[in-house]
N, C-alpha and C positions, 0 to 999 in steps of 0.2 A: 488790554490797555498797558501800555508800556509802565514801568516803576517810576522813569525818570521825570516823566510827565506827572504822574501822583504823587510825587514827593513835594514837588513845588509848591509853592505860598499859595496859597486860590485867590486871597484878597489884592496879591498887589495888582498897580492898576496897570492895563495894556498900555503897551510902547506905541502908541498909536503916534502914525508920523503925516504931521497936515501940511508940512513946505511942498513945493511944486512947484519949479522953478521951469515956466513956460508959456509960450503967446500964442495967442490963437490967432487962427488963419496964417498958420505958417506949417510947414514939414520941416521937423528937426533932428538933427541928428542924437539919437539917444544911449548908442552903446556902436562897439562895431557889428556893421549889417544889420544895422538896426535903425529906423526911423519913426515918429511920432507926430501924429496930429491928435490936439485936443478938440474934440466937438463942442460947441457952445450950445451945449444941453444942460447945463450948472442946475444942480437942485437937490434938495435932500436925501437922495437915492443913488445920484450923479456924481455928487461930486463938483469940481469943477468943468464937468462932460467926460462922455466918454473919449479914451483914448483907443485911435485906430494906428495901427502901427504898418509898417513896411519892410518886410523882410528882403535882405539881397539890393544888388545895384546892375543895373542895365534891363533884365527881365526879373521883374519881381513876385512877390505875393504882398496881399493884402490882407491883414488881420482885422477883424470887427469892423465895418465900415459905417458902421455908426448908427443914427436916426436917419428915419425918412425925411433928408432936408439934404436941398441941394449946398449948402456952405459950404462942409466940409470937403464932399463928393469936385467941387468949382476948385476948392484949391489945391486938393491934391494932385485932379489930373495939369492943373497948368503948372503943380511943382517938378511932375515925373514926366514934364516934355520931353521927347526924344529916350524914353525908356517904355516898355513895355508890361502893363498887367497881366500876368498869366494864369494866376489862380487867384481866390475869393474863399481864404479862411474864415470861418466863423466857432468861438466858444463858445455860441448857447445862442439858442432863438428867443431873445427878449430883443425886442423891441427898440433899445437904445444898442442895440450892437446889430442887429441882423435887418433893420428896417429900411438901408440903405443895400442892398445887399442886390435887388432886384434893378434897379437903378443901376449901380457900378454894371453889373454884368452885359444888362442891354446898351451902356455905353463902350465895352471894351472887350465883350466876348468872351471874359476870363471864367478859367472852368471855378464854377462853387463848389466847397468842399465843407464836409461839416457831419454833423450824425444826425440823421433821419427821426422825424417823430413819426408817431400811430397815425394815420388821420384822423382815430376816434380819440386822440389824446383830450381828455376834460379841462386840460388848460387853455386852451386855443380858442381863444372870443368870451375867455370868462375875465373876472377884475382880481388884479394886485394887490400887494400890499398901499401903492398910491393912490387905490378905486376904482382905477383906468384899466382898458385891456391892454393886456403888454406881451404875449408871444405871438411871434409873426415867425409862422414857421416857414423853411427855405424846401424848395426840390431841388435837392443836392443834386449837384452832375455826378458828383463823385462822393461816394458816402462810406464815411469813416468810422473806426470801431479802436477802442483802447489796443494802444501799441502800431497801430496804423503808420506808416512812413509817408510822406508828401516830400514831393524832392522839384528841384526846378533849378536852371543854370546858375549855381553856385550858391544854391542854399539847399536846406534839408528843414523838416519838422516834424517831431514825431509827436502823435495824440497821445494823451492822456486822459483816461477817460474820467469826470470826478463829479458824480452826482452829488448831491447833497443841494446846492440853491437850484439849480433845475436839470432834470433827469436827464438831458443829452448835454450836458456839462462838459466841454474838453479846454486841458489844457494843453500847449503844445512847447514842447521841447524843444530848445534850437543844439544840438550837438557841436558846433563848432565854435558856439560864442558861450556854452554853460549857461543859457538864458533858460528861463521859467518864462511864457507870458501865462499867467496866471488868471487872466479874466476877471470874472467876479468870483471865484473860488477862495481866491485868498487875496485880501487890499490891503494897504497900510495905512491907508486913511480912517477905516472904521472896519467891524464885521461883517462877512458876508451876511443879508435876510438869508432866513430858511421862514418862509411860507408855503404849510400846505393848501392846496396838494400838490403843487408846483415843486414845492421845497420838501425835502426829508431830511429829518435831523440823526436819523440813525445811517443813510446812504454819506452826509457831510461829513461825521465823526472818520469813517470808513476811509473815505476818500482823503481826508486829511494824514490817517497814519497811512495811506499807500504814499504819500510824498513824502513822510519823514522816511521810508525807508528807500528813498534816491537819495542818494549822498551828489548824483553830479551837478545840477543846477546851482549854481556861488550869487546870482542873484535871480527877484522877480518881478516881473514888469506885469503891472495887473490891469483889467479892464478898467480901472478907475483910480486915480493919485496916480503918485510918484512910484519910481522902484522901491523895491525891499530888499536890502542888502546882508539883514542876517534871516532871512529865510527858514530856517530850522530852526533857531530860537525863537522868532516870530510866531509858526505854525506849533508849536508847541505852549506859547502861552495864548492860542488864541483857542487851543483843544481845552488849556485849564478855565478858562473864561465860560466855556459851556456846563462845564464840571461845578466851577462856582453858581451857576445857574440854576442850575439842579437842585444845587442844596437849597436856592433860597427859596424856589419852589416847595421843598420839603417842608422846609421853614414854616412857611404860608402855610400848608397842608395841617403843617401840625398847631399852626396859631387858629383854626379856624377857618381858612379861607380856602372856600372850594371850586369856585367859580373862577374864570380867566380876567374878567374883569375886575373881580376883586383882587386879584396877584397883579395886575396890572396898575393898578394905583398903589401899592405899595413897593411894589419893585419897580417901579418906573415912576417912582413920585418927582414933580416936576416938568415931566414930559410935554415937547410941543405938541399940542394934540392933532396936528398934524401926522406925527408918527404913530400913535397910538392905536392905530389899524394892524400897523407895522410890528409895534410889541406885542401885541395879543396874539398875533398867527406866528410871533418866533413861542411867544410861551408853550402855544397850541403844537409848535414843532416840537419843544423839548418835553412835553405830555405824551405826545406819544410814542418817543424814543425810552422814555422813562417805562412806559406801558408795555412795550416790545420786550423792555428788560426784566418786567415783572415788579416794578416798584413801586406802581399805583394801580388801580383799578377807577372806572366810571360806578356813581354810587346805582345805575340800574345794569351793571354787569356788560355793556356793549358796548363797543370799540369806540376810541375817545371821538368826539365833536367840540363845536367851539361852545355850543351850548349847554353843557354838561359840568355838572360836580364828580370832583375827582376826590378821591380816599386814599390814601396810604394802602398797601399791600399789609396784611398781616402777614 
């Protein structure tokens, strides 16, 4: 763990940024060779929708094409008349980004490009943190692996690979604009969920310090809200934010409270209980990053579950 990141205040609060200046059913221009559609998928998880973005002008690619709903899918093709889709990026097979994905390609033949899951992956037809099933995995045409280059008339993007909210996580590079889209890895509107077993809090940490040692990306444009323009300040108070987490799980541990439910009414007092599916599988994420570290242990000695009492490590 870096110093400069553990030096920092733990309590102050995240620079969280909720403006988003944008209409839906429209293709906007967002940066250079860059373009933006919001999905009108708004919801606790969403956001204001997922944004699917457009790399390049005349033959393009297409980043996250969103849910399974033709809205977005109707406006983009009749915004990019007379240009051509070549490729079909995808950050992560959940469902609000890859659900549309099967749709685009059988209307436009563009190759998909994305990282492969297991077929026996145990995410795929199980429930979220929403209750719902939410990975809808893709058969990539073309299947990509951290540092991966994807190139097309006058654009470039290179993977990034960043586990942590779910195991074939990429983010992609654009080299010529200094652009980050960052997906759900890193947003500015609120924290990435890490839900297992979907989510790993010790693959998230990881993946977070492999972007602070990129210095080239100057802003990021994430699967959900607006851009993030101080990006490395950002990703570094969102690593102390898990940090602060920790301890108050410690906290709880050492007040008595050894169950998740019981950390979850106390650290999440207040909460829509709507979310509270939502905070129990980040606490369940940060128990067993704590546990990998040797910080707690289950009080019958076996690898943490959500229905388990945890201890302190002597």
């Amino acid at each position: 763990m870096r110093d400069d990141i553990l030096s920092t205040e733990h309590a102050k609060p995240l620079p969280f940024s909720r403006e988003m200046d944008f209409k839906y059913e429209a293709l906007e221009q967002v940066a250079q060779g860059l373009r933006r559609i919001v999905c009108q998928n708004p919801g606790p998880f969403t956001f204001k929708g997922t944004n699917l973005y457009v790399i390049g002008e005349g033959e393009v690619a297409v980043v996250d094409p969103g849910p399974d709903a033709e809205d977005q899918i109707d406006v983009l093709l009749d915004a990019l008349k007379g240009e051509t889709i070549t490729h079909i990026l995808v950050t992560h097979c959940h469902s609000d980004h890859s659900g549309a994905v099967a749709a685009l390609r059988a209307l436009t033949g563009a190759l998909t490009v994305g990282m492969t899951r297991p077929a026996n992956d145990a995410s795929i037809g199980a429930n979220g943190p929403s209750g719902r099933s939410f990975v809808v995995p893709v058969d990539f045409d073309l299947a990509i692996e951290d540092e991966s280059r994807v190139a097309g008339s006058g654009w470039e993007a290179i993977a990034i690979h960043t586990p942590g909210h779910a195991p074939d996580h990429l983010c992609f590079f654009l080299p010529a604009q200094k652009i980050l889209l960052s997906g759900d890895h890193v947003m500015g509107w609120n924290t990435s969920v890490i839900a297992p077993p979907e989510g790993n809090m010790g693959s998230y940490m990881r993946s977070m310090e492999q972007l602070l040692e990129r210095k080239e990306p100057v802003i990021y444009f994430p699967g959900h809200g607006g851009p993030i323009r101080e990006p490395q300040r950002y990703v570094k108070a969102l690593m102390i934010h898990r940090h602060w987490r920790e301890s108050q799980i410690t906290d709880c541990l050492r007040s008595g409270l050894h169950t998740i439910s019981e950390m979850v009414t106390r650290i999440y007092a207040g909460l829509d209980p709507s979310l509270s599916r939502a905070a129990a599988l980040s606490l369940y994420a940060q128990l067993e990053f704590m546990a990998e570290k040797g910080a707690i242990i289950t009080q019958n000695g076996g690898p943490p579950a959500m229905d388990q009492q945890f201890l302190l490590a002597s």
